[in-house]
C-alpha positions as a Markdown table, in Angstrom:
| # | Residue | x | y | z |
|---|---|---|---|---|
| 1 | Unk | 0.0 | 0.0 | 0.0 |
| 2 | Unk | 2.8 | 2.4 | 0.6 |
| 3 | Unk | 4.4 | 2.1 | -2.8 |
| 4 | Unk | 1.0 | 2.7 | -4.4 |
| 5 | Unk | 0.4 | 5.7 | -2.2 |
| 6 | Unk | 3.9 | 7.2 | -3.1 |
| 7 | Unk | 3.0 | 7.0 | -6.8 |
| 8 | Unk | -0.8 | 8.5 | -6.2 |
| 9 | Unk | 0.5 | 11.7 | -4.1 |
| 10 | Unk | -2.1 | 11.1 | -1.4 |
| 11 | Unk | -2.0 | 12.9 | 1.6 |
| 12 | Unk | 0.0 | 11.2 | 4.5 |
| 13 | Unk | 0.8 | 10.7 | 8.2 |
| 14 | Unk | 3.7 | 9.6 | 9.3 |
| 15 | Unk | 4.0 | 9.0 | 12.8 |
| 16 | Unk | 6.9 | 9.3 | 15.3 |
| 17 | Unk | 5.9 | 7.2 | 18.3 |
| 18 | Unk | 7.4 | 4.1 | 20.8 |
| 19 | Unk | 4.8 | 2.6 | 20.6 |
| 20 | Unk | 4.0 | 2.1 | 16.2 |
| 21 | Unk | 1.6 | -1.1 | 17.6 |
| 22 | Unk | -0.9 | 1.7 | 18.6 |
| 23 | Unk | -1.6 | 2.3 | 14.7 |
| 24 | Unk | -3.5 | 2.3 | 12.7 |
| 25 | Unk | -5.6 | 1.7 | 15.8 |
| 26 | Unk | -9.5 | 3.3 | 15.5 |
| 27 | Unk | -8.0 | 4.6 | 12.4 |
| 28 | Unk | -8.7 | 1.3 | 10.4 |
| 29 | Unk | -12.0 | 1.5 | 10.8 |
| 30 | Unk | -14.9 | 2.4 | 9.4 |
| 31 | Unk | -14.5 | 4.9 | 6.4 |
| 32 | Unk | -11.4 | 5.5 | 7.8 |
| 33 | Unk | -9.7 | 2.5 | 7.4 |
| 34 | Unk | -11.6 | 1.5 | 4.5 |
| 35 | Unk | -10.3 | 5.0 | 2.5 |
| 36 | Unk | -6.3 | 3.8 | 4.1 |
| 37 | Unk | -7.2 | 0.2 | 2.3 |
| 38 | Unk | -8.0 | 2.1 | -0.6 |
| 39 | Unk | -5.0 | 4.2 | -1.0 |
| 40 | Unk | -7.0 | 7.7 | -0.5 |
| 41 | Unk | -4.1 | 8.2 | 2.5 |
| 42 | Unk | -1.4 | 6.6 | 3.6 |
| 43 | Unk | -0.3 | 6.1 | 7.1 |
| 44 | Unk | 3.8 | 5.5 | 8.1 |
| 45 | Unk | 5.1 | 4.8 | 11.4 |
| 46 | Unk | 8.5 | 5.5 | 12.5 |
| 47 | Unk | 9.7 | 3.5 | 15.9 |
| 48 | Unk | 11.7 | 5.7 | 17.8 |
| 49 | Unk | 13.2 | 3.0 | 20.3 |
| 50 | Unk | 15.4 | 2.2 | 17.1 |
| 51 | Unk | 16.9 | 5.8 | 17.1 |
| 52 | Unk | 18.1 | 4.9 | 21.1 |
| 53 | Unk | 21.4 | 5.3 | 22.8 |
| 54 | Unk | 24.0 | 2.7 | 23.4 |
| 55 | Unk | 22.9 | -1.2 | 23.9 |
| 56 | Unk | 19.3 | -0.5 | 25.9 |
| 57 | Unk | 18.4 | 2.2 | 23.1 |
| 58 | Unk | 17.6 | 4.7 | 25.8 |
| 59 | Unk | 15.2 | 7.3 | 23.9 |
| 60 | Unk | 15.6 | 9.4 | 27.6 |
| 61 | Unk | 17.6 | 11.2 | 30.3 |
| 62 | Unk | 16.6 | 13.0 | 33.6 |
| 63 | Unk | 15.4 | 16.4 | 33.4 |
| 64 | Unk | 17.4 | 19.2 | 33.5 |
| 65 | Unk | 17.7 | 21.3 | 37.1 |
| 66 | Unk | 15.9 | 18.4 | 38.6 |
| 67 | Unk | 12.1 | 17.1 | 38.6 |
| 68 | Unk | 10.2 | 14.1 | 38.3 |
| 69 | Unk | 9.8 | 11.7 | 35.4 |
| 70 | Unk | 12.0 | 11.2 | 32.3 |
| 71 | Unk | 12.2 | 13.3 | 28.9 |
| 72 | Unk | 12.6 | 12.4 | 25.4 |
| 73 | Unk | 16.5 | 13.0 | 24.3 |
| 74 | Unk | 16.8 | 15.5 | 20.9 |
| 75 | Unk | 19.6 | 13.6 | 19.6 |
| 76 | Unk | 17.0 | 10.7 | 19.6 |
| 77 | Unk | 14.3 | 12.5 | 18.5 |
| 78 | Unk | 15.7 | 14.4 | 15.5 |
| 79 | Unk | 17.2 | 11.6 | 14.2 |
| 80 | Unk | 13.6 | 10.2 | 14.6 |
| 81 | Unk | 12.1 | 13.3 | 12.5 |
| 82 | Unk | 15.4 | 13.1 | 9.8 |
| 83 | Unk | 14.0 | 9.8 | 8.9 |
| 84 | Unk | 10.1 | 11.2 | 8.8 |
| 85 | Unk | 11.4 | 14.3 | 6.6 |
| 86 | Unk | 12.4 | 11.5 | 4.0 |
| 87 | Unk | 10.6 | 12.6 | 0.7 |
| 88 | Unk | 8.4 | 15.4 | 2.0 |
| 89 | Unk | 8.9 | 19.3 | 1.6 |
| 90 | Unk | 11.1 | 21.4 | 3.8 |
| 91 | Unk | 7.9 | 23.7 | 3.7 |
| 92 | Unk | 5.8 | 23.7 | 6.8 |
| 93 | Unk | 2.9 | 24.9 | 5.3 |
| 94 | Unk | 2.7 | 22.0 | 2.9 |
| 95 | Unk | 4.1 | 19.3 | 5.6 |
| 96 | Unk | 3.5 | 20.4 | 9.3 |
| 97 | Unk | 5.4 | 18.5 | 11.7 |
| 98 | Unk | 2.9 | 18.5 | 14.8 |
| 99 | Unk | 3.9 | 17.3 | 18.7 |
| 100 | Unk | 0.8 | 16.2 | 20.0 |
| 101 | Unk | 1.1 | 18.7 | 23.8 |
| 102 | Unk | -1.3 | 20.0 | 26.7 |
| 103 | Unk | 0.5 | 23.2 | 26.2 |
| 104 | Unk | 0.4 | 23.7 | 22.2 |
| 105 | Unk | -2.8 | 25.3 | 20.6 |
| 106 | Unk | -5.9 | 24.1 | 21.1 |
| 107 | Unk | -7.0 | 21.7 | 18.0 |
| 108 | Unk | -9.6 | 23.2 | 16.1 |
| 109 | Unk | -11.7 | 22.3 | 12.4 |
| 110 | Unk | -10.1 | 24.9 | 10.7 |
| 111 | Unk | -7.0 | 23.9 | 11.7 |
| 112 | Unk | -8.5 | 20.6 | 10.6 |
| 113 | Unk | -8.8 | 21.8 | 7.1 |
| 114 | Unk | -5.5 | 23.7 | 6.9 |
| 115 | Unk | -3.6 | 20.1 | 7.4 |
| 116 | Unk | -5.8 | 18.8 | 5.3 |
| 117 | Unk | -4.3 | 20.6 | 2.6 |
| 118 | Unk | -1.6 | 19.8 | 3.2 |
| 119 | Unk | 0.6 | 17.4 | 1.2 |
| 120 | Unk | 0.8 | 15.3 | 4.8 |
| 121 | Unk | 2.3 | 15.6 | 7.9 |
| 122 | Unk | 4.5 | 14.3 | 10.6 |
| 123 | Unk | 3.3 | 13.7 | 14.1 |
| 124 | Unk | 5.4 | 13.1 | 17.4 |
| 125 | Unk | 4.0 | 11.2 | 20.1 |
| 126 | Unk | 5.7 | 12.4 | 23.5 |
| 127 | Unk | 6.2 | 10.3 | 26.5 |
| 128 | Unk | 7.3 | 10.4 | 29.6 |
| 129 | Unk | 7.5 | 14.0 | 30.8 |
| 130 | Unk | 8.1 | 15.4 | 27.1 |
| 131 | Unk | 10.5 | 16.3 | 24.7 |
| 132 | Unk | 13.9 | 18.2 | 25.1 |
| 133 | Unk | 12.7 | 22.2 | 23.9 |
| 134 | Unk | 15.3 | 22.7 | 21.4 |
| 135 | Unk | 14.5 | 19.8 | 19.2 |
| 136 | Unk | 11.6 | 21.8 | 18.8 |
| 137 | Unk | 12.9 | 24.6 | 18.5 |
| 138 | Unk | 15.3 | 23.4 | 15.9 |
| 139 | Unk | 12.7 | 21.8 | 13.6 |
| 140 | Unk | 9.8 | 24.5 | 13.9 |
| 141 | Unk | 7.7 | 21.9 | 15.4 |
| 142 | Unk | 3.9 | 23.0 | 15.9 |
| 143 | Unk | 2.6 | 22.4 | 19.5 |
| 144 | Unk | -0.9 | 21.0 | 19.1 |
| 145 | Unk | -3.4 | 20.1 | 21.7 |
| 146 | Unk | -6.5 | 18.2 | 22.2 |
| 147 | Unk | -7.8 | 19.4 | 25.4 |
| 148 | Unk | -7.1 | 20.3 | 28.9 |
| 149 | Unk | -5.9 | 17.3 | 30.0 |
| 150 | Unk | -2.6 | 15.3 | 30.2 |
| 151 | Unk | -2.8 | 11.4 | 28.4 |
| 152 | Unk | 0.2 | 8.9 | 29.3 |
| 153 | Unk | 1.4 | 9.8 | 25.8 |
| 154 | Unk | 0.6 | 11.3 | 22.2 |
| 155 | Unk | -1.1 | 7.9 | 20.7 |
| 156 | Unk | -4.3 | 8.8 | 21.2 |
| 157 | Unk | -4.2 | 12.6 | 20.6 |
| 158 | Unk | -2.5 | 11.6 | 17.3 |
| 159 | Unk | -5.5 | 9.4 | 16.2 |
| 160 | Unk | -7.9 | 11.8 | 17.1 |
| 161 | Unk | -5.9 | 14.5 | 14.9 |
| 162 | Unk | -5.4 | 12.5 | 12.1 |
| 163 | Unk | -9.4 | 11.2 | 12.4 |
| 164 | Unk | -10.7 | 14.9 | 12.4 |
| 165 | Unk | -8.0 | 15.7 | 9.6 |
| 166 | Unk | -8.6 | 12.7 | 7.0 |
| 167 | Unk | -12.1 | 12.8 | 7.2 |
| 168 | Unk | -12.0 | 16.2 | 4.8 |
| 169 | Unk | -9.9 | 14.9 | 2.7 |
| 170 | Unk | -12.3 | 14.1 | -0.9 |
| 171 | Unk | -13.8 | 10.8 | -1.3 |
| 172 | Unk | -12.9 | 9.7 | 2.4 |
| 173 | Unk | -16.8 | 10.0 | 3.6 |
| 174 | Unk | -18.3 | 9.7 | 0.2 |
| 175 | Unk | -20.5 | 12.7 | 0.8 |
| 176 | Unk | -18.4 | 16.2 | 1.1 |
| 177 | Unk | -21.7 | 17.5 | 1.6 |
| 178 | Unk | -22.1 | 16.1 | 5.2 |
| 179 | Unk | -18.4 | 17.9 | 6.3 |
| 180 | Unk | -19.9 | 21.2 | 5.7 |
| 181 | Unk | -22.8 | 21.0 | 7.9 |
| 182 | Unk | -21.3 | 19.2 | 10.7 |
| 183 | Unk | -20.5 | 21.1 | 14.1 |
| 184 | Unk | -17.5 | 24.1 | 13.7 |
| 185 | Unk | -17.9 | 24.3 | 10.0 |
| 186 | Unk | -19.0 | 27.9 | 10.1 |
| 187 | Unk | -18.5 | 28.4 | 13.7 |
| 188 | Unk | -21.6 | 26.9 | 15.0 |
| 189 | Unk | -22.2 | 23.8 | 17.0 |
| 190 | Unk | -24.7 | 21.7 | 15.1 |
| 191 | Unk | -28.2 | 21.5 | 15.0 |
| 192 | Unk | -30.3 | 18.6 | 16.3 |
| 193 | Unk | -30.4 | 15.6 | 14.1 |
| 194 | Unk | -33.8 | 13.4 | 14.0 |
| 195 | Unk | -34.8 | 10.1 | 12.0 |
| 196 | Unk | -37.6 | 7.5 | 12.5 |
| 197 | Unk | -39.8 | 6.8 | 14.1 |
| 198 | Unk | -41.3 | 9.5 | 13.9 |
| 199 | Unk | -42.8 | 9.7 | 17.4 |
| 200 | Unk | -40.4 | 7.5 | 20.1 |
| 201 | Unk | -41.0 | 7.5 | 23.9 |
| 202 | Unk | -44.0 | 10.2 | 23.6 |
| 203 | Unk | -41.4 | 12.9 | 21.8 |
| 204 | Unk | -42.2 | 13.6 | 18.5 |
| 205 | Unk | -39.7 | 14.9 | 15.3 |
| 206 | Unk | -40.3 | 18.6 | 15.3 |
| 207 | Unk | -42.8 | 19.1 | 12.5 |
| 208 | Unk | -41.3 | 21.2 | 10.9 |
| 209 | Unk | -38.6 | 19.0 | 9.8 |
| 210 | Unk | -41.3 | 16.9 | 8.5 |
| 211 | Unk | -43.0 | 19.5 | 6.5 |
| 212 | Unk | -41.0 | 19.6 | 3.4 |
| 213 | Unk | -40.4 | 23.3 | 3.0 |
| 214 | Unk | -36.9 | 23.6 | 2.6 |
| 215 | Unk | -35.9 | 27.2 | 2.8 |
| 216 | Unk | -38.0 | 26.7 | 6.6 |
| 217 | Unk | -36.2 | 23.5 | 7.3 |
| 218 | Unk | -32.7 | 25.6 | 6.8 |
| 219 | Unk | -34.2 | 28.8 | 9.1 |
| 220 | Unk | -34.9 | 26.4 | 11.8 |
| 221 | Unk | -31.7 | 24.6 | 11.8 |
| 222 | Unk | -29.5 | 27.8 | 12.0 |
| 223 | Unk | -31.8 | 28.8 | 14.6 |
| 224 | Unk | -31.3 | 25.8 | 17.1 |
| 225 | Unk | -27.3 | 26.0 | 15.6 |
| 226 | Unk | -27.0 | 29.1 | 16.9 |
| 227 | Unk | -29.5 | 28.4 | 20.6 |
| 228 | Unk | -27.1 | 26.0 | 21.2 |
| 229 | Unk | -23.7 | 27.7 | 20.8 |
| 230 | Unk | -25.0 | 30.0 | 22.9 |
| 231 | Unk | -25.7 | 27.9 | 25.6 |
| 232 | Unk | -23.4 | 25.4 | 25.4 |
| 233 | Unk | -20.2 | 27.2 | 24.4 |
| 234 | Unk | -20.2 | 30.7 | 24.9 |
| 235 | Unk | -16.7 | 31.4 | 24.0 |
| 236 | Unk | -17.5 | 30.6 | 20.4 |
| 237 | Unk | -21.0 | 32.6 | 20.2 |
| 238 | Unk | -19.2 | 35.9 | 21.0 |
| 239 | Unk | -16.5 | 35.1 | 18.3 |
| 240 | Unk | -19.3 | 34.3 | 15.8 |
| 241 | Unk | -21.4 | 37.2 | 16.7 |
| 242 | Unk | -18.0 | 39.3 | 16.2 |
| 243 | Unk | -17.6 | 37.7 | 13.1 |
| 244 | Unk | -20.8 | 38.5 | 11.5 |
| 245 | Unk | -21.8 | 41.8 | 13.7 |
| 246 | Unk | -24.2 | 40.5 | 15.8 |
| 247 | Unk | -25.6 | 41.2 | 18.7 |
| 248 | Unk | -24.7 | 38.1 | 21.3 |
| 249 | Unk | -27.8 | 38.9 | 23.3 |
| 250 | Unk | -30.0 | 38.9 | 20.6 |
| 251 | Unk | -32.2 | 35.6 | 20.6 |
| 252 | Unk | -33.8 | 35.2 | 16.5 |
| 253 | Unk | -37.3 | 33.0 | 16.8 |
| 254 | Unk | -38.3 | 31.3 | 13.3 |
């Protein structure tokens, strides 16, 4: 699959992690995995145990000025990301080379789409206490987070990066269509979603929904869109209501 995903150009992950077993992981599920069998991307590990110092391949060394816990050796890890860098462009805009951290940006759908873009990217997967700055430093490495919270390692926060990432990518779900009303996609949290039956524990489908006039259908959706943003995640209703000069106090009825 690798040789046939070289010749295609499809986008790519390769991933920088002790643990490679961990992939493809939920990844090679679903349409997910079933786009990776088909060649729409391509997915690489790259062990870092391998890259290791002297005969027990130690990947890490006690923290500097003292502390608790172990961190990830540059030497070790840069040889690690020389090996990643194989074939892709020295440009970070068309090959971001992410570390997967509590304290790097929080992950959002546009950033989503701008990897997407992308021709691939690199992702490191930090154990331990973390990684030694200045191989950061040295390889412009964007710091990316999923959430306030601290994981045993990057694993997981990969997978969900790459999941959120691939998923735009053409031809992955099938319908393109779906991506662009989904949660964030205009800065919005989704609307409600119904299907049959129609009436289920004495709580019926709005009726509207089942009233087949579209341009209504779409006026009541960006309503509740926008009822719930408000109420769920306020941060984001102010920054839409900058966005597009409105009022954040103002409540619209259909």
């Amino acid at each position: 699959m690798e040789e046939s995903a070289e010749k295609q150009g499809v986008w790519r992950a390769k991933i920088v992690t002790l643990f490679p077993e961990a992939f493809p992981g939920v990844l090679g599920l679903s349409l997910t995995g079933k786009a990776l069998h088909d060649g729409i991307w391509a997915l690489d590990t790259i062990d870092l145990r391998p890259f290791g110092i002297g005969r027990h391949r130690n990947v890490d060394d006690t923290p500097a000025g003292g502390g608790a816990g172990m961190v990830l050796r540059p030497d070790v890890v840069a040889a690690a990301l020389d090996r990643a860098a194989e074939g892709t462009p020295e440009d970070r805009a068309k090959w971001p080379v992410i570390y997967l951290s509590p304290r790097g940006r929080p992950f959002t759908q546009a950033m989503a789409r701008r990897f997407a873009g992308a021709e691939g990217m690199t992702l490191l997967c930090g154990r331990f206490e973390g990684v030694d700055e200045r191989v950061l430093e040295e390889y412009a490495v964007e710091e990316v987070s999923i959430g306030d919270f601290v994981l045993t390692g990057g694993e997981l926060a990969a997978q969900v990066l790459i999941d959120a990432t691939v998923r735009l990518i053409p031809r992955v779900l099938g319908n393109q269509a779906s991506t662009e009303e989904e949660s964030f996609s205009d800065g919005l949290l989704e609307h409600p979603q119904y299907t049959r039956p129609a009436l289920w524990q004495g709580r019926a489908i709005p009726e509207i929904l089942q009233s087949g006039h579209h341009a209504k259908i779409e006026a009541w959706k960006r309503v509740q869109a926008e009822r719930l943003t408000k109420e769920r995640r306020p941060d984001l209703w102010r920054a839409w209501c900058a966005q597009h000069n409105r009022d954040p106090d103002e409540d619209r009825e259909l």
